[in-house]
Structures are given as C-alpha cells and as structure tokens.
N, C-alpha and C positions, 0 to 999 in steps of 0.2 A: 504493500500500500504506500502511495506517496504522502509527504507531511500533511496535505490538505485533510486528503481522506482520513487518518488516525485522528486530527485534529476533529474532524467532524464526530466520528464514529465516539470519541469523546465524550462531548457535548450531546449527544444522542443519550447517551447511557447515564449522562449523570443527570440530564433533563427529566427519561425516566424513573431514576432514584429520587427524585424529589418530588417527583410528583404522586410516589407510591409512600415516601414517608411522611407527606402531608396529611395523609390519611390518620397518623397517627397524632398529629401536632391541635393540642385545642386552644390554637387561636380565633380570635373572632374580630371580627371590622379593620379598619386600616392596618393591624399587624398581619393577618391573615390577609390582606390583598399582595402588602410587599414581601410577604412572605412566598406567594405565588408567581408571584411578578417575577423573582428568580428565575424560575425552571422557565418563564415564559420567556426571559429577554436571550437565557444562554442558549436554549432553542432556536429562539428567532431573530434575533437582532441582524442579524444579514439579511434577510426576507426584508424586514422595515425598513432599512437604507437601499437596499434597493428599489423597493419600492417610493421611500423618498425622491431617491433620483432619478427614477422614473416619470416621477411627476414632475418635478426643473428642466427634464429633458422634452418634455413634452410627449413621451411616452407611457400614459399614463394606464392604459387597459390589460396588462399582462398577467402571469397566472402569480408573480409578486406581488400586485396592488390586489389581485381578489383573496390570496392569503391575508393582507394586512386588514383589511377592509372585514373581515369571515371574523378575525379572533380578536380584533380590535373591536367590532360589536358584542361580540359574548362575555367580552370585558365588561363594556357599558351597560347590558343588559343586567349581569352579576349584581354590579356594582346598584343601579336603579330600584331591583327588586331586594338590595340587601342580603341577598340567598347568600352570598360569600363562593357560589360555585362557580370557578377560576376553569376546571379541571377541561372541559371543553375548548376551550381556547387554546389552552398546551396543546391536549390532542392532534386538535388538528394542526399544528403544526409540527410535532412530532413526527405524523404519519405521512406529512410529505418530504419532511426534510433525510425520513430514512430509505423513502420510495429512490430520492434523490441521490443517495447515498449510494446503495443497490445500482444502481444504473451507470454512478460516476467510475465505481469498481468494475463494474464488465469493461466500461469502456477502456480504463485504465489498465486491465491486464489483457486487452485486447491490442493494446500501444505497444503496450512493454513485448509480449509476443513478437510484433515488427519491428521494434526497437533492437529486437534479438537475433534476427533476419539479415540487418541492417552492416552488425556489428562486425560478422566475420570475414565482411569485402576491405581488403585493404585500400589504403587510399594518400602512395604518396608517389614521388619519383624520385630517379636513381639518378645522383648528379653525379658526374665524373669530377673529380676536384685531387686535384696533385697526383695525378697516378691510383685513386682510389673511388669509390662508390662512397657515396653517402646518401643516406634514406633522408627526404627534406621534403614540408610542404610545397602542391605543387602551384600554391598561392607564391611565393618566394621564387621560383624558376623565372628569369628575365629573360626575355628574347634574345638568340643567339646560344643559348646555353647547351651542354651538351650532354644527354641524358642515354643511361642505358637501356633497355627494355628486353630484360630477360624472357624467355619462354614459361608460359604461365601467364603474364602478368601484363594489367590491362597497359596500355597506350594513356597515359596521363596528361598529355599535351601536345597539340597540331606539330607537327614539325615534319623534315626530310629526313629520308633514310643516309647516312653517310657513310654505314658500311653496313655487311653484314644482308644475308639472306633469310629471308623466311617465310611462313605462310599465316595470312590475318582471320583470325571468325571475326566478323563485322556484323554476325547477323543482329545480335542486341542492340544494333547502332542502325544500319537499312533493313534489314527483314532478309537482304540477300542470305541464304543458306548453302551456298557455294563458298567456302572458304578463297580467299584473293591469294596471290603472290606478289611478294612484296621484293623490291630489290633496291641497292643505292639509288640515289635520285628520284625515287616515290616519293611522292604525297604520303602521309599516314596522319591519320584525326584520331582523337582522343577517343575512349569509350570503347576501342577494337582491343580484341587480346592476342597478343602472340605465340603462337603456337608452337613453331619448331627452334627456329636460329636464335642468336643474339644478335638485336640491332641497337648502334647507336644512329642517336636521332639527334637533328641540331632542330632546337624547335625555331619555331617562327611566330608562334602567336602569346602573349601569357594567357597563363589561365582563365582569368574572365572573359577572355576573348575566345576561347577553343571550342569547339564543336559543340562537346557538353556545358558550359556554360550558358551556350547560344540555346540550345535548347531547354536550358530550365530557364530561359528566357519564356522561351513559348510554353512552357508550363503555366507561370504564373500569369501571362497574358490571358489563357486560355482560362484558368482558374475563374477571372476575375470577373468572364462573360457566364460563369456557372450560376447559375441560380440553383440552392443551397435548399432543400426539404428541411421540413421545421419539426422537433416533435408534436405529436398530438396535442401534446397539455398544453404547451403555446400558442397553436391555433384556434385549438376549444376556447383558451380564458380572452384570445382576441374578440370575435364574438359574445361570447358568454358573458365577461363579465360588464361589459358595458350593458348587455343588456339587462342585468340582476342590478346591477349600480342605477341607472335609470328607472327601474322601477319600483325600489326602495326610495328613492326620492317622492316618485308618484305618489305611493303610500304614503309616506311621512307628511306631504304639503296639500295633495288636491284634495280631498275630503275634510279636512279641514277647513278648506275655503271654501268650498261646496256647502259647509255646516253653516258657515259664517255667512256668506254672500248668499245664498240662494234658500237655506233653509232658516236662517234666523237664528242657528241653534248655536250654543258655543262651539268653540270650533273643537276642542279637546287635544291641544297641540300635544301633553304626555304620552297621552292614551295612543294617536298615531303613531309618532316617533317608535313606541314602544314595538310598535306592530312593525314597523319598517326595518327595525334591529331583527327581531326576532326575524323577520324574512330572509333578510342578510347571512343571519347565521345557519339558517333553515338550508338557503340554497346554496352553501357551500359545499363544490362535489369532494366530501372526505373520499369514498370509495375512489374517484377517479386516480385522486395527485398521490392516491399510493400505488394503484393495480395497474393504472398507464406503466411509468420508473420500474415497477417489477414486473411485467409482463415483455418488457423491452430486454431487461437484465437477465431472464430467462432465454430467450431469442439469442444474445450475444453468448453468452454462457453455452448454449446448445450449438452454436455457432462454432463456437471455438474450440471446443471438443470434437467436433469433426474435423477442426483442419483448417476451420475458415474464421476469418479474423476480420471481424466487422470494427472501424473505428469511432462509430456512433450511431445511438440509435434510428436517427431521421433517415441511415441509410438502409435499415431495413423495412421502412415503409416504400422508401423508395424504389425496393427492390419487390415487393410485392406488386407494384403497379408497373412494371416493366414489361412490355411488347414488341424492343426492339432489341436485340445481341448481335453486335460489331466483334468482332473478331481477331487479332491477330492470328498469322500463321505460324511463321519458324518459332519453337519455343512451347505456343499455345494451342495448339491444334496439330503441330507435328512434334516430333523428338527432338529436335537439331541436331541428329547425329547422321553418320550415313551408313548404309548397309548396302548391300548388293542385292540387286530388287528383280533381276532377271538376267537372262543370260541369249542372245537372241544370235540367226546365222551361221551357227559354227558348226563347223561339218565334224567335226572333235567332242569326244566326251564333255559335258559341262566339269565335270570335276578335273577331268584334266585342262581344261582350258584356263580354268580358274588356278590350278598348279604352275603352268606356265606365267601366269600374272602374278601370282606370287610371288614367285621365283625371281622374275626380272625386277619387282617392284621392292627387292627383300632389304635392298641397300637405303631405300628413301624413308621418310620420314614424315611426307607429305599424309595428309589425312585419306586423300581418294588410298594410299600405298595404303595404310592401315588396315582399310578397310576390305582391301583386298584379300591380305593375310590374314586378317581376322575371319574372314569367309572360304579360306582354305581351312583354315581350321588343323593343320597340322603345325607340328615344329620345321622349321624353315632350313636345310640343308645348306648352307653357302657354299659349300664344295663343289656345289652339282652348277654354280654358277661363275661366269668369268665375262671380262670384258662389261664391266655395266658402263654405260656412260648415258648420262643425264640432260636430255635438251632442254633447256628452258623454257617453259611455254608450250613445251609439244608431248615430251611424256620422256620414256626409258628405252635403250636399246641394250642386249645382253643374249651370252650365249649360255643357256640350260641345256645341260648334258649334251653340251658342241652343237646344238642348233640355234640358228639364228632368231631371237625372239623381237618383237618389239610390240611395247603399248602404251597408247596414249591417244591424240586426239583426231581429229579427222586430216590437221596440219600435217602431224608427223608422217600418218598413211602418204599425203601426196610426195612429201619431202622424200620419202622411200618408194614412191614409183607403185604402192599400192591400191586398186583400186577398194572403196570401201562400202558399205551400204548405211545409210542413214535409219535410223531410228525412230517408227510413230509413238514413244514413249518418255514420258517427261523425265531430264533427269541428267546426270553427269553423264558421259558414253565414253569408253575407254576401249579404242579399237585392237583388236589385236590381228599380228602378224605372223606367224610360225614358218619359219622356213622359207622367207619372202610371198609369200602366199597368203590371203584374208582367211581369218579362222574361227569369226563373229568377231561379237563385240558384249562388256558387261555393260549392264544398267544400275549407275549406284546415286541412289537419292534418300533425300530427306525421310523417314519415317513416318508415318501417322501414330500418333497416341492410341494404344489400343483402346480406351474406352470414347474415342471422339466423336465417332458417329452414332454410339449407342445414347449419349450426353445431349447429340444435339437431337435425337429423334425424343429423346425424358424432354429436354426443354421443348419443345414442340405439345407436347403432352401436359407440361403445366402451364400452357397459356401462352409462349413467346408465337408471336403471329409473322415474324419474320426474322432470317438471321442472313448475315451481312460479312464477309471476311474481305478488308484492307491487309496488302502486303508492299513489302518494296521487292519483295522477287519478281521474276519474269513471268510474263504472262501465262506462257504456256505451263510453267509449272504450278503455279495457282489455281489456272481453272480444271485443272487434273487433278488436284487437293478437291475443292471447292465440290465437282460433280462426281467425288467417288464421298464425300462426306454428306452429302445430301444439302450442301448451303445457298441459299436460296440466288443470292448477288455477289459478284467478285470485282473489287477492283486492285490491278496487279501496279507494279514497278512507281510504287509513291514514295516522296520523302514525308519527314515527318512534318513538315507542315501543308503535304497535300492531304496526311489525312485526316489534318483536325478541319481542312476547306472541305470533305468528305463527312465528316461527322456534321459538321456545320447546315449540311446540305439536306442530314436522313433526319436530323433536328428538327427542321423547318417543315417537313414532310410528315410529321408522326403529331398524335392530337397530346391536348394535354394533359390528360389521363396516358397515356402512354407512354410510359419513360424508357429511354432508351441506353441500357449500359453496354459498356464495351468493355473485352477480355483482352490482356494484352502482358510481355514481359519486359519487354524491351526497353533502352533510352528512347528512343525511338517513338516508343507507346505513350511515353510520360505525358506531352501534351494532351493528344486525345483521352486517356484516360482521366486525365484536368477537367475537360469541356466536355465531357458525356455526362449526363445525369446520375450514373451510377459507373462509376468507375472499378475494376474489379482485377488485380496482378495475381500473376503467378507469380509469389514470393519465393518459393525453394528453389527456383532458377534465376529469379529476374533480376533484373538491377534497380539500385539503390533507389535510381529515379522514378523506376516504374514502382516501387514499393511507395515511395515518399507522396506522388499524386494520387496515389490509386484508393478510393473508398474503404473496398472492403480488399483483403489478399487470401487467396488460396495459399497455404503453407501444405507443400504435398510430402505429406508424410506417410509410411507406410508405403503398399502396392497398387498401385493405376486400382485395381479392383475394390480395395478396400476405402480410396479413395472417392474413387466413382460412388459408388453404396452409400458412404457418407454426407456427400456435398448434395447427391439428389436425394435422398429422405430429409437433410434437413431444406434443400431450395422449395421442393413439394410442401411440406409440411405449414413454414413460414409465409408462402406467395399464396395462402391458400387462408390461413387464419388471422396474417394482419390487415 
C-alpha cells in the first residue's frame, strides 16, 4: 500500500472505533456533539475541503458536495431535534470513504503490477570514453558522441553505424517483422535492438530529439485529444445531486410562501426547513458510494488475477461498451519470431533440403540462419561443411559433403545463373540451389499466436461488431495474417503517426455508445493506444511506451491456453455485467 492509502485505511479504523465506543460514552448536549464531531471530521475533512473548493471553483455538483450536503444535514437535523444522534452522519461517510479506499487499492496494485513490467527494461547507453565503456544516461549523450550497442541491447539514440555489422528487430518501433541489416554508414533510430554484431554508432541526434522521444511526443498529443470515461459515482452525483439540492430548497421555501401568500396561513419556516433536511439526508444514495468503489474493486481484482491489469476503474466501463478492436500485428496477433512455415518446389526430400540449409547456413548468425537450424532440428556437423562465404544482401554459398550448395534470395539465384520460381505465399523465401540446379525454396515467416483467431471469433461473440488490424508490415503479409484470422479490415505499411490519422478516422465513424479500443505492443503502438478510447498493451512483451499509454495491459503469464481461458471469462463476464 502507498503512504496515502495506510494513511486513509487509518483514519477509516479509528473513525470506526469511535464511533463504536460512543456507544458507550454518557455524554449528553454540546459534549456529546464535539465528542462526535471527532470521528466525523477524521473521516471526512477531505470530502469538506473538497467540496469547499468545489464551490470557489465553481464546480459545485459533485459526489463531494452531495457527501457534505447528506451529513452536514443529519448534523443539523441531530442537532434541531436534540436527539444527540450524530451516528448517521459518520456513516455515511465512512461507507464511502472505505468504498473509496477499496477501489484506490485495486487501482494501486494494478500500477505497481506495471510498474513491475516497466522495471526490468534497461535504459541507458554505452559511451566509449578513454578506451573504455561506461553505462551513462542517454539524456547526457551530446551529438557526435560515440556509443557502443552491444547485441541484446536496444538502440538508445538516432545515430550512424561506424563500424561493425549486424542484424536490427525494429519490429516494436514499425511493425516491420523482417529483421533489417545493418552495416557502416546506416541510419539506425532509437527503440530497435541489436541482434547479432557489435556496432559502434556516432549519434546525431540527442535524446529529446530521437525517434522515441518524437514519438512520446505523439503520445501525449494524442492523449490530450482522448476524452477520458468518468466513474459512475461522478456522473450519477453530476445529475443527481443538483437535482436533490434543488429540490430541498423547493421544500424548504415554496410552501411556505404558498402558506403565507396564497393561503393566509403562517408560513411555518421550522417545520419546512425541517422537512427539507430530513429529505436531504433521506436521499443520500448510502448503498450506491459504497457498492459502485467495490463492485469496481472486485472487476480490477478479478482482473488482475487473470493476467490483466486495469489502471482505473472508468476503464472498465469503458471496456464494456466497446464495439470496435484495432489491432496490432507483429507482437499482438503474431509471435514475432520466425519458423519455417513451408517448404515448396523441391524435387528433394523436405528434410533433406532443409539439411542442406542448414548446413550452409550453420556459420551465420542471422535470425532467417537460426531459424533454419532450429527446423532441422538436429546437431549441426561442421565437418561435412567447407568453403562458406557470405554475400551481403543475397544469402550463403558452401560446399556440404563437396557439393555445391547455395541459399538465399531470388538476387543471389540470378547472380548464380539460376533460374528460380516465385512464391504465392506471404513471407521471407530462401531459394535454394544444390548442385547449381533449383531445388525449391523454404517459406519462413512470422507466426500467429495460437489462440488468435479463436480470441477474435470469443470477441465477436461478446458483442465486438467489428475488428480492424493497423500494421507497418507489407501489405501482402498483413492481408494473409488478416484473412487466415478472420479480421474484418486491414490496413498495411503505416508509420506510427499514420495510424493514430487511422484511429482518428474509425473514431469519427463509430457512435457514441461504441467505444473503440485498440491492442497493440509496440513504441510504435504508444500513440494510438493514447487516442483510442480504450487502450489495451501487451505488457510481457511490449515496450515501456506501449505499457506507459496503454489503459489496461495484458501481462501474459502462464501458456497462450491458460491465458486465453483467463482474459475471455473474465472480458465475457465484465462487458456483460457492467
């Protein structure tokens, strides 16, 4: 719990000991008021100042001023009739300030949760200084400076490569899920991570200036156009209590003058007033300002135990009224990893073909090579290989068991005089050559999450009327995601500010009972996920940024299966009861 919260939880407990050992105190008349006055101001004295300054602000109707207004009459009534009974007035302020409490707790360990998330991305760069590495914020990095970028570790500031090869995932930064090659004299931006080599990098931009900077630019720009879901209790007492305030006044003045003017009679200004208090405290909803706070805190708590980490309650109303889901791809509806997804052409065993790729690919380090070897699936002989040499750009050539192998792109085929066959399948294509001869070709792409199309056909089922997936990948690999997932609209090869102009667009098109959130992990995401109505990260993959804008975050813990089970019994259960 944070200081706030213990400090309240406090005051909660010892409001109620005072109020239970009143019971035993036999005082009577102005001891017995300030005696009560106690548990009533340590309870509430925040409720009254706020609601003071509610009323200097000229914000006067909130669910503060109908608290003050609710126990500030069961005072005066107390007090009128002599009864000395204080005890309702506590009450009700008790039962909302613990409703309160309840709710401030889900939310705060729903924080701390993302806070947790947050903590284990590192976040500095590697300065070269005397012959030596030193770890330094990448606020302090001046332009021209010269940084290292080991493998593993993200890209902390815009700069050129000056020496040093290697290969970038950029997909958490474009959506691209084709890892890049990177060589001297590239461009490389912030937020990408480096995969294989060590590059030193002279940057060029500072920090405030660098890619991810610019984009938690367009985070908070986008923020700022969000219009924000209110809890219930705030909107009820917007309504509400002006209408209960106005007509306690009613009460207290028009029948009186009615007496006076029209019927001749005394007016009996007591006897009103009296009626006007007692209405006052009559229609103050006790049951609501607790059972709202904890029926929210229940929602976030059942929430979070599955896996899903809501940062406020207004977001799970808003996620009940939702009809529209935007999507990312690489990350959130795929794997971001790659596999070998088919094998097409080859007049050779698949499993040998895939030995020969292997084999020549056994020296590299590149991800498509991994993935090769990881789909042979045996231990790799290096004996049985010679002669590798490395095109840039084109693929490998080598000789497996003294035959001439070569693989890589459709380039290297012409460079070798071979002819090849193209591919009607989305995806990386690594031609292979045996013996200077075409021998097919593998197909190794991006993944699908195994529970995503079962995900999207539940959310179809509880009420989404349309789903939507924005990528900055290539067309043709999106809309081959898109109509094997069952998603309704695609739009492919966006940066991250075409697709908050994209959200911007299905905004203006959706009514306002239909709120529309977007799933997303990426830097990339962070914007949109700002400006959708209900913003929703993948936290156990995504980045800081997408965690930091994002609403509520899946934390995927556990197995795709157990998660899936989770997140849709409690999405079903919540978009259905609030």
């Amino acid at each position: 719990m944070r200081k706030k919260q213990k400090i309240m939880l406090v005051r909660i407990l010892a409001a109620a000991a005072l109020l239970i050992a009143m019971n035993f105190v036999p005082a009577q008349g102005w001891i017995r008021f300030v005696l009560y006055l106690i548990p009533y101001l340590i309870i509430g004295y925040d409720i009254l100042w706020k609601a003071i300054k509610g009323i200097k602000n000229g914000q006067v109707f909130d669910e503060c001023f109908l608290m003050a207004v609710a126990t500030v009459g069961a005072i005066a009534l107390a007090l009128y009739e002599k009864s000395g009974d204080y005890k309702e007035a506590i009450a009700v302020m008790l039962f909302y300030q613990v409703g309160e409490w309840f709710q401030s707790y889900a939310v705060g360990k729903s924080r701390r949760n993302i806070s947790d998330l947050m903590d284990i991305r590192p976040d500095y760069a590697n300065v070269e200084l005397d012959g030596r590495l030193e770890k330094v914020d990448p606020d302090e990095v001046e332009i021209g400076s010269m940084i290292i970028v080991q493998p593993g570790e993200k890209v902390p500031i815009d700069g050129v490569i000056v020496e040093g090869d290697s290969t970038l995932n950029t997909s958490a930064l474009t959506g691209e899920s084709l890892p890049r090659d990177a060589k001297p004299g590239d461009d490389i931006i912030s937020g990408c991570i480096n995969m294989t080599g060590v590059l030193r990098v002279r940057t060029t931009r500072e920090f405030g200036e660098s890619t991810v900077s610019r984009i938690l630019d367009l985070v908070e720009n986008a923020s700022s156009r969000k219009s924000k879901s209110e809890d219930f209790i705030s909107k009820f007492a917007r309504v509400y209590t002006p209408a209960v305030c106005y007509a306690a006044l009613a009460l207290a003045f028009l029948p009186p003058l009615v007496r006076m003017i029209v019927l001749g009679l005394p007016a009996g200004w007591e006897t009103w007033i009296y009626r006007a208090l007692t209405f006052l405290v009559i229609s103050c909803p006790c049951a609501l300002v607790i059972s709202i706070p904890l029926s929210f805190f229940a929602g976030i708590g059942g929430a979070s135990n599955a896996g899903v980490l809501v940062k406020g309650s207004n977001y799970l109303e808003t996620l009940s009224k939702t009809r529209t889901v935007v999507f990312d791809k690489t990350g959130t509806l795929t794997q971001g990893v790659f596999e070998v997804n088919g094998i097409h052409h080859n007049e050779i065993e698949d499993q040998k073909l895939l030995e020969y790729a292997a084999l020549a690919e056994s020296a590299s380090s590149h991800p498509i090579s991994k993935s090769l070897k990881k789909a042979y699936g045996k231990e790799i002989d290096r004996t049985r290989v010679t002669d590798i040499r490395e095109i840039s750009g084109n693929g490998v050539t080598a000789k497996v068991d003294g035959i001439e192998v070569a693989a890589g792109n459709s380039k290297l085929m012409d460079k070798l005089g071979v002819k090849w066959i193209d591919c009607h399948q989305a995806g990386t294509i690594v031609h292979m050559a045996v013996g200077g001869t075409y021998a097919g070709h593998i197909v190794i792409s991006d993944v699908e999450k195994p529970h995503a199309k079962e995900a999207i056909r539940a959310l179809r089922s509880a009420g989404i009327e349309k789903t939507v997936m924005l990528t900055g990948d290539s067309r043709k690999v999106a809309e081959h995601v898109a109509a094997d997932l069952g998603i309704d609209e695609v739009y492919a090869e966006l940066l991250p500010g075409d697709k908050v102009a994209k959200v911007e667009e299905l905004l203006e098109q959706k009514t306002e009972r239909g709120k529309l959130a977007f799933v997303g992990d990426g830097i990339n995401d962070a914007p949109v996920l700002s400006r959708a109505d209900i913003g929703i990260a993948m936290g156990a993959m995504g980045s800081d940024a997408a965690i930091e804008a994002a609403d509520v975050v899946f934390n995927n813990d556990g197995t795709p299966e157990e998660m899936r089970n989770k997140v849709l019994a409690w999405w079903g259960e919540y978009s259905k009861d609030l």
